[in-house]
C-alpha positions as CSV (number, residue, x, y, z in Angstrom):
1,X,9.7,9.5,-23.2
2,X,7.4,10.1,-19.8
3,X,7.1,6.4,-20.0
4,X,11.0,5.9,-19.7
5,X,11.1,8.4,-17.3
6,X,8.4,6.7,-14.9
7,X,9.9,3.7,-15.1
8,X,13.4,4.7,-14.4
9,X,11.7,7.0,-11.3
10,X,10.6,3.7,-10.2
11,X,13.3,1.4,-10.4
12,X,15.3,4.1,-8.4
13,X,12.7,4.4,-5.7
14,X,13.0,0.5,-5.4
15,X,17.2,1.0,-5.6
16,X,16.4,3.4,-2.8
17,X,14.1,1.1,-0.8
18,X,16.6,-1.6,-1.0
19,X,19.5,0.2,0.1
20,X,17.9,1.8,2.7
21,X,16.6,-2.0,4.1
22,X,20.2,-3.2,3.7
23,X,22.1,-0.1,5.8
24,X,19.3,-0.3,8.5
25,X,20.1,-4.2,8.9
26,X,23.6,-3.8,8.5
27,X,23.3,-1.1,11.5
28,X,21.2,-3.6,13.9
29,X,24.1,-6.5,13.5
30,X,27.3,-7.7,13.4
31,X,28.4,-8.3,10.3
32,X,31.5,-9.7,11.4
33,X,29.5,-12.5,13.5
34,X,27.4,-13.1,9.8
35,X,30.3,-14.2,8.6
36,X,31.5,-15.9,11.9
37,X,28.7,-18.1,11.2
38,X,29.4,-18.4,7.1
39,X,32.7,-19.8,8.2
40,X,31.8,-22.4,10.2
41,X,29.2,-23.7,8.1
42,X,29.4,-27.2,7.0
43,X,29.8,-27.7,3.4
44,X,28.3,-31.1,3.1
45,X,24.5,-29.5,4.4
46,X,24.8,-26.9,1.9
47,X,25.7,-29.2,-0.9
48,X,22.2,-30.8,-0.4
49,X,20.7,-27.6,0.4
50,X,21.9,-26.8,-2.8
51,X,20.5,-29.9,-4.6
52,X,17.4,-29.0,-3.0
53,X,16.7,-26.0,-4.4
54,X,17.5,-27.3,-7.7
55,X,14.8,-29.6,-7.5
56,X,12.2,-26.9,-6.0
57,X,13.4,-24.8,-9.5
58,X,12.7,-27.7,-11.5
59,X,9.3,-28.1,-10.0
60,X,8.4,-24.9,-10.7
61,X,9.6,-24.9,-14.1
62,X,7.1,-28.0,-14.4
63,X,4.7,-25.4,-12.9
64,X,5.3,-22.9,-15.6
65,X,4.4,-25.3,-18.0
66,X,0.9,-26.3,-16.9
67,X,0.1,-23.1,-17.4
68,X,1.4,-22.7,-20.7
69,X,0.0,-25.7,-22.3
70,X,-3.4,-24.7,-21.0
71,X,-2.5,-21.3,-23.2
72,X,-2.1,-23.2,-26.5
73,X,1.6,-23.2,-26.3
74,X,3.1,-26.1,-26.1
75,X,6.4,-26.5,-25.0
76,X,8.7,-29.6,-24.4
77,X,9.5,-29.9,-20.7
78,X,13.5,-29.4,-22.1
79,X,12.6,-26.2,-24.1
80,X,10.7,-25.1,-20.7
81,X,13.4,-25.9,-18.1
82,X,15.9,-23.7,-20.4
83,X,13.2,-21.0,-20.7
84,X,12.5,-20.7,-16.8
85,X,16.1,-20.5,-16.4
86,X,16.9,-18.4,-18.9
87,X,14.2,-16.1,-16.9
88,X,15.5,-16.4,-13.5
89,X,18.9,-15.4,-14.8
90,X,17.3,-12.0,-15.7
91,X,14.7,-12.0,-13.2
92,X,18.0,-12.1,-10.3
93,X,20.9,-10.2,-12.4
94,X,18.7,-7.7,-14.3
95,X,15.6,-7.1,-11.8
96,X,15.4,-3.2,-12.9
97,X,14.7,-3.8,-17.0
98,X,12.4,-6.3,-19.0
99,X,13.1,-9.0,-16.4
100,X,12.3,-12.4,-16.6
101,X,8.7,-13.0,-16.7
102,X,8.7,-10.0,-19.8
103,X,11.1,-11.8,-21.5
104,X,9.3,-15.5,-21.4
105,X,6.2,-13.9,-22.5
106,X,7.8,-11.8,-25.3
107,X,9.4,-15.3,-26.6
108,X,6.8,-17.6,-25.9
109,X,3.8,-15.3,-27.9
110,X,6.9,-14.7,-30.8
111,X,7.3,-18.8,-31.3
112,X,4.1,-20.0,-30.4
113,X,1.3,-16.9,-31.2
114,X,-0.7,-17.7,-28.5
115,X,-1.6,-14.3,-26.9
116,X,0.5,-11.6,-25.6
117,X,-2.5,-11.6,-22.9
118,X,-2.2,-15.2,-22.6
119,X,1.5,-15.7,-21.6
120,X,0.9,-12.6,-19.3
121,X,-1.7,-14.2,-16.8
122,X,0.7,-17.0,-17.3
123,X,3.2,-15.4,-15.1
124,X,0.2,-13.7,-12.8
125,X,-1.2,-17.1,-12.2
126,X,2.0,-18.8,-11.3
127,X,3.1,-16.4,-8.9
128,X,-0.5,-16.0,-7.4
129,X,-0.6,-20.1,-6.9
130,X,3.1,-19.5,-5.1
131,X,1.6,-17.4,-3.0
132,X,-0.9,-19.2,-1.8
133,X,1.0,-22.2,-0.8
134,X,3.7,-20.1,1.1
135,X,0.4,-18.5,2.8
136,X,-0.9,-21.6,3.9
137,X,3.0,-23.0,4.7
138,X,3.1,-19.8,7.0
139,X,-0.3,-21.0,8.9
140,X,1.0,-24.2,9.6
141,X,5.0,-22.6,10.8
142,X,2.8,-20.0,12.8
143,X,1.3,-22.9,14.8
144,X,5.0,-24.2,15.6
145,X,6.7,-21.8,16.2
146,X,7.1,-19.7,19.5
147,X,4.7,-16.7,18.4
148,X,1.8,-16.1,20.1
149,X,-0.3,-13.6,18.6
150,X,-3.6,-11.8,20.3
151,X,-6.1,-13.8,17.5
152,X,-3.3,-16.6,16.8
153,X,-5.9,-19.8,18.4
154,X,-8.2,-18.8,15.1
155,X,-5.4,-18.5,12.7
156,X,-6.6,-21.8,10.8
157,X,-9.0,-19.9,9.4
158,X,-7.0,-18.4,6.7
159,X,-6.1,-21.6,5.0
160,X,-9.6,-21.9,3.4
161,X,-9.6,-18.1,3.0
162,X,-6.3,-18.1,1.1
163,X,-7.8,-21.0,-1.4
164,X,-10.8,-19.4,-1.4
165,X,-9.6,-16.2,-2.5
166,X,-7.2,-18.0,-5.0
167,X,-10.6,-19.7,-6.7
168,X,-12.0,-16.3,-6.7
169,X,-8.9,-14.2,-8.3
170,X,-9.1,-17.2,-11.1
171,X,-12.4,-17.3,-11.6
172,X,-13.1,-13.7,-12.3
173,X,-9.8,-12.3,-13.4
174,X,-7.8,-15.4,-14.7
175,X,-10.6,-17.7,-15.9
176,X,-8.5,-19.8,-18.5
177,X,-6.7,-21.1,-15.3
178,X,-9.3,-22.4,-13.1
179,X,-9.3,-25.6,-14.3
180,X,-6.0,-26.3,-13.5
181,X,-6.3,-24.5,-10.0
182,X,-5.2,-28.1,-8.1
183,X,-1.9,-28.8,-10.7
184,X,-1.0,-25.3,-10.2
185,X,-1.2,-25.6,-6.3
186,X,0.5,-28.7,-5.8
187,X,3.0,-28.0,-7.9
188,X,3.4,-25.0,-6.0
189,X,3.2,-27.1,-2.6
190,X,5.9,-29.5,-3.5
191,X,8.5,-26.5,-4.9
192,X,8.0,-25.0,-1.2
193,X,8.3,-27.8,0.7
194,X,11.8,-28.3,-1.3
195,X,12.6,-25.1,-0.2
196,X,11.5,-25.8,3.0
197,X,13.5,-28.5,4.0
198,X,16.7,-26.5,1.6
199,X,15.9,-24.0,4.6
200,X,16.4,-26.5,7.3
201,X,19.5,-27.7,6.1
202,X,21.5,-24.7,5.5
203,X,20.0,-24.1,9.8
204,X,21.9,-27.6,10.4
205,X,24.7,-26.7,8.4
206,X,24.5,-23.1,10.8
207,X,24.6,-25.5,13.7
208,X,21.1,-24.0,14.6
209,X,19.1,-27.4,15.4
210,X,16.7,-25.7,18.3
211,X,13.9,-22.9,17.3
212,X,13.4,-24.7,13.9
213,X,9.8,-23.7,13.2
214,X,10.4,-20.1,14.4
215,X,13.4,-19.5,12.0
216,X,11.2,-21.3,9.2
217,X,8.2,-19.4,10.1
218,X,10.4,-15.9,9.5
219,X,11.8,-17.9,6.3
220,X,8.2,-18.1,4.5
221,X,6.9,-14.6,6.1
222,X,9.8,-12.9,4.1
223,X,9.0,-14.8,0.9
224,X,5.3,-12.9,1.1
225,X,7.8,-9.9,1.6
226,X,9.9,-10.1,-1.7
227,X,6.8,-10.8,-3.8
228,X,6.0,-7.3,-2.8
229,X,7.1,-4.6,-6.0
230,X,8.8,-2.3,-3.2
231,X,12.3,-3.5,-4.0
232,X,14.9,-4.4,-6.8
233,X,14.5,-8.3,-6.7
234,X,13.3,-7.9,-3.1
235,X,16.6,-7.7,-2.0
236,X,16.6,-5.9,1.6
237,X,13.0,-6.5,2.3
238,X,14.0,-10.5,3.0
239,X,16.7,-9.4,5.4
240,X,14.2,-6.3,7.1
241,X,11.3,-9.1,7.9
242,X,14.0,-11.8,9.4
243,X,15.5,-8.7,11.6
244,X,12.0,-7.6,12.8
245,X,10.7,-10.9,13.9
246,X,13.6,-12.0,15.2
247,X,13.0,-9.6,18.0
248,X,9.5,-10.4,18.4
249,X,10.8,-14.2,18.2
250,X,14.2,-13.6,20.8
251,X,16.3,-15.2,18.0
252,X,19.8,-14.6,17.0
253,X,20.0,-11.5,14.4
254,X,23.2,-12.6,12.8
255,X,21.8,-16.0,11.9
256,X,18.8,-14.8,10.8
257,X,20.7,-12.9,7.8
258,X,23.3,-15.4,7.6
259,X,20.1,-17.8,6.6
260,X,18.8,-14.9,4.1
261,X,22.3,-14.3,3.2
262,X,23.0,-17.9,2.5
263,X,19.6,-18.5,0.6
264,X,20.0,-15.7,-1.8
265,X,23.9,-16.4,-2.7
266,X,22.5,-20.5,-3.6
267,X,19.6,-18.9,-5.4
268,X,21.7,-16.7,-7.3
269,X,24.2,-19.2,-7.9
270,X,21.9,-21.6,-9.6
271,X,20.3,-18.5,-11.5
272,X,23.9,-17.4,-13.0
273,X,23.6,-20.8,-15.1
274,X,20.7,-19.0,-17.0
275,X,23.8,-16.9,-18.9
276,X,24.5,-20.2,-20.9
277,X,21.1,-19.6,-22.5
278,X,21.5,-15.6,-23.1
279,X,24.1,-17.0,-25.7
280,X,22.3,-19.7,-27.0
281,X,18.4,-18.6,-26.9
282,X,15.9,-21.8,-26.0
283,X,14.0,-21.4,-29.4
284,X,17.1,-21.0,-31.3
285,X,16.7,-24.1,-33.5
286,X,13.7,-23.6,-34.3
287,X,12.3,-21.1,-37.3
288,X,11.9,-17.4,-37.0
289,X,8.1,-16.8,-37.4
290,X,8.6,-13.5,-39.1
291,X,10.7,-14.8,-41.7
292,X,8.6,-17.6,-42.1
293,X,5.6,-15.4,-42.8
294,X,8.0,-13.3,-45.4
């Protein structure tokens, strides 16, 4: 019981966080100019914006698997694919409960029996690889854009120090892993650079085609943001970090959510396919271990 209860305390404080992110942003634009800009948007952009982040989904699926084979658990690249979606429906539409990543693990350990602990750094290790190549993404976008920050001429420096620290956090907490360090990264590096140019394109289909770079650079800092376990799917903490820097950048506030706005609903859109496989599980034609062992 004090375990529900903590847990429901802290899916309210991150309902709370969230909508108090969201009114604060809605109170620093126009929301009628957000939509200005929705409206005018051309379609034919976002279709391959769309498309785009497909691809970046697929990659990371792909990702996923690495790391499960080098668990003992192996998994057909089909079976994956409807897994990882399956997870980023509940990872988006149910953020609050099991989620995603607590589902894949439950599943994967049930059919394959390769260690609860196992499927868990799984999930650790792939979002820990993310992070490091949005980190060193970020570094680069910093260097392009127009902020200029009191140490900024030695910001280079983190690169090496994010991979460094990513060799470090595998070797002594997620040791299974470190031989596959490079496949996780590059996989990583190619999912966000999908992403990347998805970003760029829904920009173009904004008519934004000046201030690239700076509008990227708040793109990736807000991606740090939502990894962050401060919010229900790290909705409002996205839209907070674009609103900030936009004043420390002098860019337009309305296109700066309509670009987080836009991102999300695409995101979401491709997520709400992962309903097909709530109704027919990925493992569903194969043998129910427990009755097997009955």
């Amino acid at each position: 019981m004090k375990q529900k209860i903590k847990k429901f305390s802290i899916n309210l404080l991150k309902f709370g966080v969230s909508a108090l992110a969201i009114w604060y942003v809605l109170s620093k634009i126009s929301f009628k100019e957000v939509l200005g800009v929705f409206s005018t948007a051309n379609i034919y952009y976002l279709i391959v914006s769309f498309f785009l982040l497909v691809i970046s989904f697929i990659f990371s699926a792909f990702r996923q698997n690495l790391s499960f084979r080098n668990t003992g658990a192996h998994i057909s690249q089909v079976l994956n694919i409807k897994l990882f979606w399956l997870g980023m429906f509940y990872n988006l539409f149910l953020p609050g409960g099991i989620g995603g990543d607590g589902y894949k693990v439950y599943l994967v350990n049930k059919y394959r029996k390769n260690g609860l602990k196992n499927n868990i750094g799984t999930m650790l290790v792939n979002r820990i690889a993310g992070l490091v190549a949005i980190g060193m993404i970020t570094v680069v976008l910093y260097y392009l854009s127009g902020l200029h920050l009191e140490y900024g001429k030695q910001m280079w420096l983190a690169i090496p120090a994010i991979y460094g620290s990513y060799l470090l956090v595998l070797k002594y907490f997620l040791k299974r892993f470190l031989k596959i360090h490079a496949g996780l990264f590059w996989w990583s590096l190619a999912l966000q650079g999908m992403q990347f140019i998805s970003a760029i394109l829904i920009l173009v289909a904004f008519h934004q085609t000046s201030d690239l770079f700076d509008y990227l650079f708040l793109f990736f800092v807000s991606a740090i943001a939502t990894a962050l376990p401060i919010t229900i799917g790290g909705i409002g903490a996205r839209e907070m970090v674009f609103l900030i820097g936009a004043k420390m950048l002098g860019l337009n506030n309305e296109l700066c959510i309509a670009l987080s706005l836009m991102f999300f609903l695409l995101s979401a859109i491709i997520s709400l396919g992962g309903l097909y496989w709530v109704f027919l599980p990925p493992f569903r034609r194969e043998p129910n271990p427990h009755n097997q062992a009955s």
